[in-house]
TORRODREN-669572 format. One line per 8 residues: their letters; for each residue y, z, x of N, C-alpha, C. Coordinates in steps of 0.1 Angstrom, whole numbers. Example, Ala and Ser with C-alpha at 12.3 -4.5 7.8 and 13.67 -1.06 7.14 Angstrom:
AS) -57 78 132 -45 78 123 -33 78 132; -22 71 128 -11 71 137 0 79 129
END
This chain:
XXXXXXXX) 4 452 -388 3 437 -387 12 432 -375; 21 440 -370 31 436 -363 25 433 -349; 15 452 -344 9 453 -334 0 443 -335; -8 436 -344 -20 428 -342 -13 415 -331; -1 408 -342 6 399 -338 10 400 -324; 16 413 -318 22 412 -303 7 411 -292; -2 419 -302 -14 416 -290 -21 401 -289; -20 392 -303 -24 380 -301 -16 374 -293
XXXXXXXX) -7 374 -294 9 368 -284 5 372 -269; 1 384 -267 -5 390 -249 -15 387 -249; -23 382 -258 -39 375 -253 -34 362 -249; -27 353 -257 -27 340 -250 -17 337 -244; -5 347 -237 -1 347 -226 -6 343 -213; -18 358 -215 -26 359 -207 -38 351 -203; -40 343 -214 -51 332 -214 -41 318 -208; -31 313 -213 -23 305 -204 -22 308 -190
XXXXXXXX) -16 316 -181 -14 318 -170 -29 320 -164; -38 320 -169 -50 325 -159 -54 308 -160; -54 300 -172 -60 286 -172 -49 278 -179; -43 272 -166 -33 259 -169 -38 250 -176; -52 246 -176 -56 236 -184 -54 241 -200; -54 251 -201 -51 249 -214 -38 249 -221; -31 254 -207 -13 255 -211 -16 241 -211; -17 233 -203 -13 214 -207 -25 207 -203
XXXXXXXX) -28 195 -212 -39 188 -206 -31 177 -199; -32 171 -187 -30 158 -183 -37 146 -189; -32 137 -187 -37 124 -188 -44 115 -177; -56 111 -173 -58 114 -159 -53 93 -157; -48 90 -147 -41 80 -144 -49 75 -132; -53 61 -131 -64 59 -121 -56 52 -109; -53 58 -96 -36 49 -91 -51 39 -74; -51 28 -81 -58 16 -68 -53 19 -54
XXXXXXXX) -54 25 -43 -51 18 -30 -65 12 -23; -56 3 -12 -66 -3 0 -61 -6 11; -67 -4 24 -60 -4 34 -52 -14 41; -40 -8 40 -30 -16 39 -18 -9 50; -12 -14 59 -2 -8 63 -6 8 68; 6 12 63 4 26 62 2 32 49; 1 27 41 -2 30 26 -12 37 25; -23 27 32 -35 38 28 -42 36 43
XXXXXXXX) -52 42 51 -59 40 57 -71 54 61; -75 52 71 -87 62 74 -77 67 91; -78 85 92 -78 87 106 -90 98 109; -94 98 117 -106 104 125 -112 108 109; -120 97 101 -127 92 87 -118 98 76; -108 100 76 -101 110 64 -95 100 55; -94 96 44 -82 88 39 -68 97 42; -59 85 43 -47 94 47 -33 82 44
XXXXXXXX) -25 87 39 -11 72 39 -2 78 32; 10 66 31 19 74 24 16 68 10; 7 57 6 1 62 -11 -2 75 -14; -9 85 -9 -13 99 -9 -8 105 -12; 10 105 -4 18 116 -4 27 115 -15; 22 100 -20 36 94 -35 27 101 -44; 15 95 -45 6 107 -55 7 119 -63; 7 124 -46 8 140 -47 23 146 -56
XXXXXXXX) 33 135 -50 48 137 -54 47 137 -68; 40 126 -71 45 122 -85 32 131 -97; 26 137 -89 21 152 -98 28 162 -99; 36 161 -88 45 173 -89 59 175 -96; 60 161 -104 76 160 -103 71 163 -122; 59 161 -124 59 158 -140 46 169 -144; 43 167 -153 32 178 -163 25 168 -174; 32 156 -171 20 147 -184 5 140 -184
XXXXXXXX) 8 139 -166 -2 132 -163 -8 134 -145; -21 130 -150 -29 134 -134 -30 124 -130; -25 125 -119 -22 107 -113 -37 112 -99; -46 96 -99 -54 101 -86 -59 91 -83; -55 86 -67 -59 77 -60 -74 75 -57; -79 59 -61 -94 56 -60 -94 47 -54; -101 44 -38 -103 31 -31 -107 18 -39; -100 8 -36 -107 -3 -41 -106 -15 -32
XXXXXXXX) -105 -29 -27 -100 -37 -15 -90 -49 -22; -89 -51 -13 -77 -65 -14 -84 -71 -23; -94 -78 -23 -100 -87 -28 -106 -83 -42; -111 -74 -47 -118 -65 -57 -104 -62 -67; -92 -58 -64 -82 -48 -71 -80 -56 -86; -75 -71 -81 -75 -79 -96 -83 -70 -106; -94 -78 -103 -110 -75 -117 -109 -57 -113; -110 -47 -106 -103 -33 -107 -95 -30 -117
XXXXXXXX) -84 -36 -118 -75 -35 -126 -76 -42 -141; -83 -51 -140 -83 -58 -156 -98 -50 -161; -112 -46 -157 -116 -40 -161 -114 -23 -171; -99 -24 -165 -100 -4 -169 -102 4 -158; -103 1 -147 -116 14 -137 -97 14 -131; -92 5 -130 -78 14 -123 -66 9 -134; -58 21 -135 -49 22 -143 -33 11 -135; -34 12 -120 -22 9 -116 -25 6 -98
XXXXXXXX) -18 -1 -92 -25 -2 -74 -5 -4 -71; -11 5 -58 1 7 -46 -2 1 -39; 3 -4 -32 19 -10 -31 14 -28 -32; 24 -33 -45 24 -45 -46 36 -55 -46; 34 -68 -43 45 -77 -40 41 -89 -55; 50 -88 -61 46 -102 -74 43 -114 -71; 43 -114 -58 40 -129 -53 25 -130 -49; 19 -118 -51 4 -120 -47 -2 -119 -55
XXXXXXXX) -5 -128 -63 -14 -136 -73 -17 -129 -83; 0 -123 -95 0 -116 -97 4 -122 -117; 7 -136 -111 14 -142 -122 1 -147 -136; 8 -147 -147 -5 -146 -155 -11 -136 -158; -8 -128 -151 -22 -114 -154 -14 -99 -166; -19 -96 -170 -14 -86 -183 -11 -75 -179; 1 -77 -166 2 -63 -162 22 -61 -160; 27 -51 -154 42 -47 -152 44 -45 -143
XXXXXXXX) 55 -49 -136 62 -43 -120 70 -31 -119; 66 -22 -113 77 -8 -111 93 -17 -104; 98 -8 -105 112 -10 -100 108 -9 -79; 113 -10 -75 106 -16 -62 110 -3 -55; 94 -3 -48 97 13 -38 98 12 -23; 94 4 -14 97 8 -5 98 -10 1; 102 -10 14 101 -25 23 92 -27 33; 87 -36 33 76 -36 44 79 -51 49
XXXXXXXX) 75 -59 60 73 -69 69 63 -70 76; 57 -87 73 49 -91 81 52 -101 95; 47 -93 106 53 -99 118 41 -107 129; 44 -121 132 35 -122 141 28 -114 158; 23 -115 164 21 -106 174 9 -114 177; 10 -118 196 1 -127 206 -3 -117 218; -13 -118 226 -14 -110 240 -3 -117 243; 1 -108 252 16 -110 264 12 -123 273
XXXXXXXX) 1 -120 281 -2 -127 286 -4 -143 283; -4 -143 272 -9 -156 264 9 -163 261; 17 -155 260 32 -162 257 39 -169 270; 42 -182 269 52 -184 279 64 -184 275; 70 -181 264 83 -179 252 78 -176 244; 92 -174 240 92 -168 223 89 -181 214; 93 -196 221 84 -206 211 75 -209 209; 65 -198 219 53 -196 213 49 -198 197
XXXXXXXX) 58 -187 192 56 -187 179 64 -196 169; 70 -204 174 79 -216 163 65 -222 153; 54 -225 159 51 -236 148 38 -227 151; 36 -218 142 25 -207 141 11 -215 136; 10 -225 126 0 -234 123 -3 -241 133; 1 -243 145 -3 -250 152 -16 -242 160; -16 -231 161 -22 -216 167 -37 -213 158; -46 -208 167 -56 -201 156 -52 -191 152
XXXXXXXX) -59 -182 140 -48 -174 135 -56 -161 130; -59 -152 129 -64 -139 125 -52 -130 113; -59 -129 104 -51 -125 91 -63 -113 82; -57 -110 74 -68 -99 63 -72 -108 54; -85 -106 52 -88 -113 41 -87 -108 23; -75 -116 18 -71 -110 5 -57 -109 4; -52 -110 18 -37 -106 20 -34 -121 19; -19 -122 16 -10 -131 12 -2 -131 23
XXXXXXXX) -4 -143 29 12 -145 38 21 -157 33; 34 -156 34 42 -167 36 38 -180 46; 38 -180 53 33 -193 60 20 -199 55; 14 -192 46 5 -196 41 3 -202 30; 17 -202 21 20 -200 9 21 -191 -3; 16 -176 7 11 -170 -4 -6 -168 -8; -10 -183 -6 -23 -189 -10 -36 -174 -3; -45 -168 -13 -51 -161 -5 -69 -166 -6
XXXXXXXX) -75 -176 -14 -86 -189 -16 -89 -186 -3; -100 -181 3 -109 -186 20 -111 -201 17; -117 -206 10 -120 -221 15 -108 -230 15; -98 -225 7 -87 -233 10 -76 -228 22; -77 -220 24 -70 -211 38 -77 -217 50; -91 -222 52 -97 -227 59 -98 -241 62; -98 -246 51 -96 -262 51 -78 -261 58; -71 -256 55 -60 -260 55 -54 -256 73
XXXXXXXX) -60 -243 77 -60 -235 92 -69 -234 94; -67 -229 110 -77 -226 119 -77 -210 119; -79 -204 106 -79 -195 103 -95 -184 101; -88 -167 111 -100 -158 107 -98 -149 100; -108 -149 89 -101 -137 79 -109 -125 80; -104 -115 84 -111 -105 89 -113 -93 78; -114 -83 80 -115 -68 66 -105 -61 69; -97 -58 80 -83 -51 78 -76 -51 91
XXXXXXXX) -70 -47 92 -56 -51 106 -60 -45 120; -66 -36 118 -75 -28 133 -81 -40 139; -91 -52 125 -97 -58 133 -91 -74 139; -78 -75 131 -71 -82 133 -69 -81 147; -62 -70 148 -54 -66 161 -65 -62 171; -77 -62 171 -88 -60 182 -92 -79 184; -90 -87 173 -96 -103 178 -87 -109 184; -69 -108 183 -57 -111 193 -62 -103 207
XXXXXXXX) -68 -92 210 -66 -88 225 -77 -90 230; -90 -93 219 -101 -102 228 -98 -114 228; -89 -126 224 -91 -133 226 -92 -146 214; -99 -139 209 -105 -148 195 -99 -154 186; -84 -148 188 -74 -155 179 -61 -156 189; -55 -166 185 -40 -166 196 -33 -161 186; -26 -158 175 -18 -150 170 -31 -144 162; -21 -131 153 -26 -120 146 -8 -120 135
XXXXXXXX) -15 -118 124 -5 -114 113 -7 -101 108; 5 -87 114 1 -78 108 14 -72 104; 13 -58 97 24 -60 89 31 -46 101; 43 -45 96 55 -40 107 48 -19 107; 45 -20 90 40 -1 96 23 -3 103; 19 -10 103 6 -7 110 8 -7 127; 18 -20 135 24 -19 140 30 -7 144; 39 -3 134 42 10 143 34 24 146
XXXXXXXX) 24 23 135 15 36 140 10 32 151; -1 18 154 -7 18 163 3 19 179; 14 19 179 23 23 190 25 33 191; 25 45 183 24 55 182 9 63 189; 2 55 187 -14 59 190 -14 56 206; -12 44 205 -13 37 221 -1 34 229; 6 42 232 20 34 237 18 21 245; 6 23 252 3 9 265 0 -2 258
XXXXXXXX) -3 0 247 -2 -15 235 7 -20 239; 19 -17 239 35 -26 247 32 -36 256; 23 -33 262 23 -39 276 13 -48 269; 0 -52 266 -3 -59 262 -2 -68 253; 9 -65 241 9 -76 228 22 -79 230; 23 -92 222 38 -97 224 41 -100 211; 55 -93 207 56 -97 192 65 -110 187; 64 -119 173 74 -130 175 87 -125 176
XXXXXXXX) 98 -133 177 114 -130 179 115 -127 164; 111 -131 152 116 -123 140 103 -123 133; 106 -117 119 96 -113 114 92 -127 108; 82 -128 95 75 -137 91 78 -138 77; 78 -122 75 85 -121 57 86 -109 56; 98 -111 50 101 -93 47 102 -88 32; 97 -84 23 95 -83 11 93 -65 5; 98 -61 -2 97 -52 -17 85 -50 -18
XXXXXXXX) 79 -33 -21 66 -31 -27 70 -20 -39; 62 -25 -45 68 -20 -57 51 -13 -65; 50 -8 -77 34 -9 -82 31 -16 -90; 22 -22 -94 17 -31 -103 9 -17 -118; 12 -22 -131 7 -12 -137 2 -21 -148; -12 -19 -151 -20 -27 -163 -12 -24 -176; -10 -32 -183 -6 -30 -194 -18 -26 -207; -26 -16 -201 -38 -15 -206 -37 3 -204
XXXXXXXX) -29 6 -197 -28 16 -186 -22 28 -202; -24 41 -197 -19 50 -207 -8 59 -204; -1 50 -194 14 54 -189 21 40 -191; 30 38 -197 42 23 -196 49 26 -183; 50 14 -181 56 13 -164 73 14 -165; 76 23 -179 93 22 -182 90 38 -182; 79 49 -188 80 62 -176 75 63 -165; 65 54 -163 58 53 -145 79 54 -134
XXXXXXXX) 87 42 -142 97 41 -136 109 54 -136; 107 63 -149 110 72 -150 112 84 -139; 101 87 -135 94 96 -126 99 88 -114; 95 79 -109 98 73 -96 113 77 -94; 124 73 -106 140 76 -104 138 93 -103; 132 102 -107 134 118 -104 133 119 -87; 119 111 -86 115 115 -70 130 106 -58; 130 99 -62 144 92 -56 157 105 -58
XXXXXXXX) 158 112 -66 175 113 -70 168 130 -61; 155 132 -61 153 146 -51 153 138 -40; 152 124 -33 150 122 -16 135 123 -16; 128 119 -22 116 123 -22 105 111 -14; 109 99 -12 104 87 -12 107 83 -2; 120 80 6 124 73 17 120 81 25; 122 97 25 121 102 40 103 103 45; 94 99 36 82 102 33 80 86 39
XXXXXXXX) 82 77 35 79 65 38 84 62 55; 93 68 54 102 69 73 94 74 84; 85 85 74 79 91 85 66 86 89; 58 81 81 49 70 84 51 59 86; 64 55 82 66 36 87 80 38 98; 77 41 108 91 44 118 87 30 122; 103 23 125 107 8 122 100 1 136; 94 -13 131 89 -17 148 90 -28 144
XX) 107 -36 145 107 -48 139 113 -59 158; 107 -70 149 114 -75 165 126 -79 170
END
């Protein structure tokens, strides 16, 4: 009886280590990004950002759950998230149209800024940018700025500016250098990759003397979700107390403030 027992013991040893899935099932966790910053974006067509690499981190830090990033857009993530189809969306600020809705804020993970930026050519000062309403204006459509109130409504962003709301910051930053808009609102890591890309960008864009708003991103987590955002916050304090977060976000968002 003994031998039976040691060999059932070495069958499912041996059945564990060949299939992890049966050593543990995860929980599969649906995590929203959209291009944003450095968060998320496309390079030569690949998705790629530092959402990705928090992902990846936070599979590795735990065994309860399969966390996996699914595109969704600025504008879409709300109804995304209150349907079920996403459990949680990176990187969020509570100030974007967040109030009301049946969901929780992580403990805040990284900083980001939105900074104005004009062709060079177009500045005769830095008071260019004092009375930014005064200016046409190129923005993302879905995104929230402070000068704006926050407000992200097209017909009321419209009635109110001489505002163009474009699909994401590339094209922001291509309607300031043709022309089409006198400022561009984009945020400080997109900024610094595209300097990275192009150094001679310098010479052409002129950025404001300070930023526009500097704010906390934190994640937004449905309260529908089948992780509570009190172990979502769990895990995040592991990845912090390894260094796991800042040097990861540094290396995609190297600082381009003005």
């Amino acid at each position: 009886m003994d031998r039976i027992i040691y060999r059932l013991i070495g069958f499912l040893a041996v059945l564990f280590a060949t299939n992890p899935a049966v050593a543990q099932h995860r929980t599969d966790v649906m995590v929203g990004v959209y291009e944003y910053s450095v968060v998320h974006f496309y390079h030569q067509g690949a998705p790629t950002g530092f959402a990705h690499d928090l992902v990846e981190r936070l599979n590795d830090v735990q065994g309860a759950y399969h966390f996996i990033a699914i595109e969704t857009s600025s504008r879409r993530r709300y109804a995304d998230l209150a349907s079920g189809k996403l459990d949680m969306i990176l990187l969020q600020d509570p100030d974007w149209n967040w109030a009301g809705r049946d969901v929780d804020f992580s403990t805040p993970i990284v900083w980001e800024h939105d900074i104005l930026v004009a062709r060079r050519d177009q500045v005769p000062g830095t008071e260019y940018f004092d009375s930014v309403l005064e200016h046409s204006i190129a923005g993302v459509l879905g995104f929230h700025y402070k000068f704006a109130d926050f407000r992200d409504d097209p017909k009321q962003l419209n009635r109110l500016l001489d505002i163009s709301l474009l699909y994401n910051e590339p094209e922001v930053l291509e309607a300031v250098l043709r022309g089409d808009a006198e400022i561009g609102v984009l945020s400080a890591g997109y900024m610094s990759q595209k300097f990275r890309q192009a150094p001679t960008l310098a010479d052409k864009i002129e950025m404001g003397p300070r930023v526009d708003n500097s704010y906390q991103l934190s994640t937004v987590v449905s309260r529908k979700a089948p992780i509570s955002v009190e172990q979502y916050d769990s895990y995040l304090n592991d990845l912090r107390a390894e260094n796991a977060i800042a040097p990861v976000w540094s290396r995609w968002h190297r600082a381009v403030l003005p």
